[in-house]
N, C-alpha and C positions, 0 to 999 in steps of 0.2 A: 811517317810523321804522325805524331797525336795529335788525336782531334780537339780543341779549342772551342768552349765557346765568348762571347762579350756579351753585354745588357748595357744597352743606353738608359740612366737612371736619372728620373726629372724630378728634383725639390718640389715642395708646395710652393714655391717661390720661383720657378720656370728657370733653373738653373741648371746644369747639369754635372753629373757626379762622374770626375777622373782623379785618375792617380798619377802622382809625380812620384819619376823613377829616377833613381840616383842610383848607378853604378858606376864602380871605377874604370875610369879609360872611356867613357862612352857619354855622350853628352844627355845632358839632363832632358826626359822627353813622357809623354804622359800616354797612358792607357785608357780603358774600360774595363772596367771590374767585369771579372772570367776566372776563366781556368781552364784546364782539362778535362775533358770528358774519361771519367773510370769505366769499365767492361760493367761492374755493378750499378754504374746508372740507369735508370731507367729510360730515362729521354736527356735531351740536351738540357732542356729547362729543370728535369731534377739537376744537375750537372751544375745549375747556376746557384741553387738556393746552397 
């Protein structure tokens, strides 16, 4: 399984930043901005920017 990371991301405004996912067949449900960790990243955190 590939490694994954998330970042909890807070507005100047004490809000928080997710993403609504819309796929077909599958009900509408929300994330945290991520992704996959590549062999060429250096850390998780390179991974996120």
């Amino acid at each position: 399984m590939k490694e994954r990371v998330r970042a909890v991301l807070l507005t100047e405004n004490n809000t928080m930043l997710a993403i609504r996912r819309n796929r077909p067949g599958i009900p509408v449900y929300w994330v945290l901005p991520g992704g996959g960790v590549e062999p060429s990243d250096e850390s998780r955190e390179t991974a996120l920017h």
